[in-house]
N, C-alpha and C positions, 0 to 999 in steps of 0.2 A: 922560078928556079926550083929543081927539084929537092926534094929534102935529104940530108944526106943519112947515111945507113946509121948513124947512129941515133939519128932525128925519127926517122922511121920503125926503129927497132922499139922508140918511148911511146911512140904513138899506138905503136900493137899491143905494147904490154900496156897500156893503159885502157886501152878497149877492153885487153880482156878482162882486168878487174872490174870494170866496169860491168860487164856481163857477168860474170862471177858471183859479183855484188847483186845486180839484180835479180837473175832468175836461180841463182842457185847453184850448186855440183854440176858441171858440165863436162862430157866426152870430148878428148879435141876434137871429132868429128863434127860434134854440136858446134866446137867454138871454128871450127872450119867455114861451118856453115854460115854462122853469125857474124864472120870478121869477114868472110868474102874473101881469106887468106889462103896462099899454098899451103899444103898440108907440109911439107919442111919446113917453113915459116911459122905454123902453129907450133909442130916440134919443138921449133929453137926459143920461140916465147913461152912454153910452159916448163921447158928444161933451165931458162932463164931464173920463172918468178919461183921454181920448186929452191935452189940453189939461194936467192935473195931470202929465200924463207918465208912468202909471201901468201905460197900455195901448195898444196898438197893433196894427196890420193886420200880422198875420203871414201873410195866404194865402186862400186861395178855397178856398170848398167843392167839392168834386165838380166831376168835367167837362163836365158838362153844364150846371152854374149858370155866371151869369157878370153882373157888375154888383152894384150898394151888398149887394143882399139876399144877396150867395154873400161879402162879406168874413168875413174869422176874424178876429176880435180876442183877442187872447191878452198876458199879463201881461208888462211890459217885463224880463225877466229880468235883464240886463245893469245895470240902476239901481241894482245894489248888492251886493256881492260879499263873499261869507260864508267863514271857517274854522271847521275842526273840529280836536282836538289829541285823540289819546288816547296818554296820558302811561303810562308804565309803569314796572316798576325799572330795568328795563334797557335802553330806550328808548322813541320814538314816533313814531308814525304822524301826517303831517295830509293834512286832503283839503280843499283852495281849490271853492268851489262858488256858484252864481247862486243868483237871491232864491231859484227855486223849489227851491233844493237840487238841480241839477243836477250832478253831479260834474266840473269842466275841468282838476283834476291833483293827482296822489297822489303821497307821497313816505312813507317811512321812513329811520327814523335809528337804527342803536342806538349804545347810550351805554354805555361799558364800566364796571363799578364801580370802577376807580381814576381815574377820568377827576376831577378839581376840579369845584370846584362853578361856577363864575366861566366855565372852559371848554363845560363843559357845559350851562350857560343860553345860551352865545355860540352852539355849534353848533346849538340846538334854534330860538334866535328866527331863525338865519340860514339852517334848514332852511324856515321857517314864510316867512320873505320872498322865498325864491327859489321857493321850491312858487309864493306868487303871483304872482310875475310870469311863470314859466312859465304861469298860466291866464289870464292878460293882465290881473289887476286890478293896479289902479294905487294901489289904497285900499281898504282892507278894513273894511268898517263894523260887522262884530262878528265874535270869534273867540269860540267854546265850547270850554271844556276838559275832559275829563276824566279823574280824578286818582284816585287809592288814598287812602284818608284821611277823616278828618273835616272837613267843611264848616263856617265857621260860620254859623249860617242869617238871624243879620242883618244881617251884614258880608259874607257870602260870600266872605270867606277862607278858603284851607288852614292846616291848622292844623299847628304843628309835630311831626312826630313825628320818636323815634328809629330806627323802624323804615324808615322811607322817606328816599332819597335827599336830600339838604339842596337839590339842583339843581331838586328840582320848586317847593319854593316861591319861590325865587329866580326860576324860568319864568314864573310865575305875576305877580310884581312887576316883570321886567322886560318883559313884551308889557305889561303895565298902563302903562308909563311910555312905551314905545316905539310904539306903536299909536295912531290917533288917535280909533279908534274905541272899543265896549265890550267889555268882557271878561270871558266869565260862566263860573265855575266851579263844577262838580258831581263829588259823589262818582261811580264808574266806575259803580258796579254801580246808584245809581238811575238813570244816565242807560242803562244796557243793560236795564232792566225798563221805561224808554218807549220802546225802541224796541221791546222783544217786547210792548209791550200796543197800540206803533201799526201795526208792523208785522210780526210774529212768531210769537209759540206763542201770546201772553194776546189776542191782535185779538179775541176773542170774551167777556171776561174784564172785570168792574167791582171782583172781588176776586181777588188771588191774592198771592205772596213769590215773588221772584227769588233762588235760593240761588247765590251765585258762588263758582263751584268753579275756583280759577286759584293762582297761588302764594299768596295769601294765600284764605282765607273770608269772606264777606260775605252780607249780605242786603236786598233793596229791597223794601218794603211797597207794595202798591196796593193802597186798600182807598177804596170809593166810586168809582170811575176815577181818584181822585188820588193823587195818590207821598205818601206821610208819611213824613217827617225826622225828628218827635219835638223834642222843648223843648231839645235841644242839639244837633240835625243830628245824632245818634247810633243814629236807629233801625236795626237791622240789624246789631249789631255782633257780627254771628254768633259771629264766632272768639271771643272771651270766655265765652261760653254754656260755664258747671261742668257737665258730663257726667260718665259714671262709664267709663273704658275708659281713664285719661289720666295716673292715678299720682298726682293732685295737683290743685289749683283756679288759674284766673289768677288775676293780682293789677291792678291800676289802671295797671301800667306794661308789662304784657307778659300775652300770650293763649297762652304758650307749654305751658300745662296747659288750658287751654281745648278748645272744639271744634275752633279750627286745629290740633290735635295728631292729631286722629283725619282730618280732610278737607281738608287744606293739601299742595299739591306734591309738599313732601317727605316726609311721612305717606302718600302714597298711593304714591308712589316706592318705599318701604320695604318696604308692603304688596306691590306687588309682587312685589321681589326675594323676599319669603319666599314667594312663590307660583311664584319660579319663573321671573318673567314679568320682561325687563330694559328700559332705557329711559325717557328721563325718562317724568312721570305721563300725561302725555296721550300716548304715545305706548305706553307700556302698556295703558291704558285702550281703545283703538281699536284695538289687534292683539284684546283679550280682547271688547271686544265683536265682533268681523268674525271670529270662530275658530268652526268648528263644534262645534255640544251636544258637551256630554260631556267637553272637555277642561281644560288647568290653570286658561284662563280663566275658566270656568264658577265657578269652586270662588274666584279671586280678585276676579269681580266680586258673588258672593255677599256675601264679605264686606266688601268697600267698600259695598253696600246696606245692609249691615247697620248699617254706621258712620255713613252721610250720614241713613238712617230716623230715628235716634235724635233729631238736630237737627232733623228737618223734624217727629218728633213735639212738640218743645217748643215749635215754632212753629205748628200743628195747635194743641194746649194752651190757648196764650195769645190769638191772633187770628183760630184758624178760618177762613182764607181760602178753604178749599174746593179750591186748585190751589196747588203748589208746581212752579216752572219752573226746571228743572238747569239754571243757565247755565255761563259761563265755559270752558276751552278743556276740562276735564275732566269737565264736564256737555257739553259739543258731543263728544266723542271717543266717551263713553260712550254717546250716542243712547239710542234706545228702548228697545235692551237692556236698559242700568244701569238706567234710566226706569220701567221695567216692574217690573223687582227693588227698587228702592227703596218703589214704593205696596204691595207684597206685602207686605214686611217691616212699613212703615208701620203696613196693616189689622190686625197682630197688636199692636201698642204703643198704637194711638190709638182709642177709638170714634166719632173724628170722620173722615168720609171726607173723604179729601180724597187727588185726583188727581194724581198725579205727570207732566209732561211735560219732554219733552226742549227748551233751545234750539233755533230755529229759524234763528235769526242767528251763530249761532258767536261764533267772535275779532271780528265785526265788528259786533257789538251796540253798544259803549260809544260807536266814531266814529260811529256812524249815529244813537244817541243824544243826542252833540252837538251833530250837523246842525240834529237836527229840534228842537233846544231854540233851537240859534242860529239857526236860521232862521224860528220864531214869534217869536222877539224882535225882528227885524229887520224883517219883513213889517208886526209890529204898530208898529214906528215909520215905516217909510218911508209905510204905508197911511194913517199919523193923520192928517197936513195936507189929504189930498182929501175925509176924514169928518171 
């Protein structure tokens, strides 16, 4: 049955933002071209989304056109102003940004571990309210957070842990109360495996595991294009993963015999020193990757491939993703190097191939995974009234 003229009318003006969104200011003649529409039909969609207040004349094309046929109409960016939070143990980062994710001002905060919990929710929401008025929003209509921890996936709470600061779920409860907009919270590391599958190492990728390699271990599954959480927000919870190199098995209240023992911080800190090689873990990690063949790094990034192989084979094992992506600040330091040494070791442990790559995004995977989470949230509600 065909769709009737009001069904049709949603479906063009949704294309065009969509287009909009992508590639930027477009001539109706470009969005003619792109939607495969009559050019009255173009008309009556852009005199549609200018009127919903959706879209606007941002400029002329080229210097030579000039008149209706050389306008740019491009998406009102400013109709709704977006936060990112990426939460850490030790502090956070946010970045105030327009619908299209534009970035208009960054700040960080760190938080010291004796800081109160009470204090340290005070300085984090008053980091997050002056970040926006320095980018001159006046109203913030969704912030994204994200957090170390377990999510719960239909509450979308943080969950309490004793391993994580008391101040993050308190951050979490006070912008909910203080803000008048929405307030979405994700674990770190799946929101840093959508940003390397929208813009990163996995952009080419419908399956792969994000292994984050930062003070704590984690893992983000993408399998179909979609993230899976699992029946309690818990898929990934690398550091728990019983390996044999660790003296011992976790238990339900601590990963402290786990794989965090072999690829956590302070485990690769360690490794280190006995190599020789001093400074916290990522900053060992990137002197031994950037030293020339042959030296102590050679012999200490060996055996950190050796360590992080082991868990990417029991993830190989169970969901054969075909690509494992080092993230976190010790898969960014380690680059290609460690990247390289990890799938080598791998092909000896696993008969399933499966590619090792380096992040692409660094420390700046989780905020940029925010953005782009809070900012389909946002788009999809500011765009609903004109469809």
């Amino acid at each position: 049955m065909p769709a009737s003229p009001s069904t049709a009318r949603a479906i063009n003006d949704r294309l065009a933002l969509r287009l909009l969104q992508q590639e930027g200011p477009l001539t109706a003649g470009q969005l003619k071209t792109l939607t495969g529409l009559s050019r009255p039909s173009v008309a009556d969609l852009v005199e549609r989304l200018q009127e919903s207040g959706l879209v606007r004349v941002v400029g002329e094309a080229g210097e030579q056109r000039r008149g209706p046929n050389a306008r740019l109409y491009g998406i009102v960016a400013d109709r709704a102003h977006l936060a990112a939070l990426d939460v850490r143990t030790r502090g956070l980062t946010v970045v105030v940004a327009d619908l299209l994710g534009t970035t208009l001002a960054e700040a960080t905060l760190p938080i010291g571990g004796d800081t109160g919990t009470e204090p340290a929710v005070e300085q984090a929401a008053a980091l997050l309210e002056n970040t926006a008025r320095e980018a001159g929003a006046t109203r913030l209509h969704s912030v994204g957070i994200g957090a170390p921890g377990l999510i719960e996936p239909v509450t979308g709470e943080l969950r309490d842990s004793t391993a994580l600061p008391a101040w993050h779920r308190g951050l979490v409860a006070a912008l909910q109360q203080r803000l008048p907009g929405t307030v979405l919270v994700e674990n770190e590391t799946n929101l840093a495996a959508v940003a390397e599958q929208r813009l990163g190492a996995a952009r080419d990728l419908d399956d792969f595991v994000l292994l984050w390699l930062g003070q704590g271990v984690g893992a983000a599954v993408v399998l179909g294009g979609a993230l899976r959480r699992g029946a309690s927000g818990g898929a990934g919870e690398i550091g728990f993963l019983p390996v044999p190199g660790t003296g011992g098995l976790p238990s339900a209240t601590g990963c402290e015999a786990g794989f965090h023992a072999l690829a956590a911080a302070a485990a690769v800190r360690e490794l280190a020193v006995r190599h020789g090689i001093g400074g916290e873990a990522e900053e060992a990690v990137r002197a031994a990757a950037g030293e020339c063949p042959g030296g102590r790094g050679d012999a200490f990034l060996d055996a950190l491939a050796g360590r992080l192989a082991v868990g990417a084979a029991a993830v190989a094992a169970v969901l054969d993703p075909g690509c494992v992506v080092l993230g976190g600040e010790v898969g960014y330091a380690g680059g290609a190097a460690l990247a390289a040494r990890v799938e080598a070791r791998l092909a000896v442990l696993s008969p399933l191939r499966t590619a090792i790559r380096p992040t692409a995004l660094g420390g700046e995977a989780v905020l940029r995974g925010a953005l782009l989470a809070v900012r389909d949230a946002a788009q999809a509600d500011v765009f609903a009234p004109a469809l």
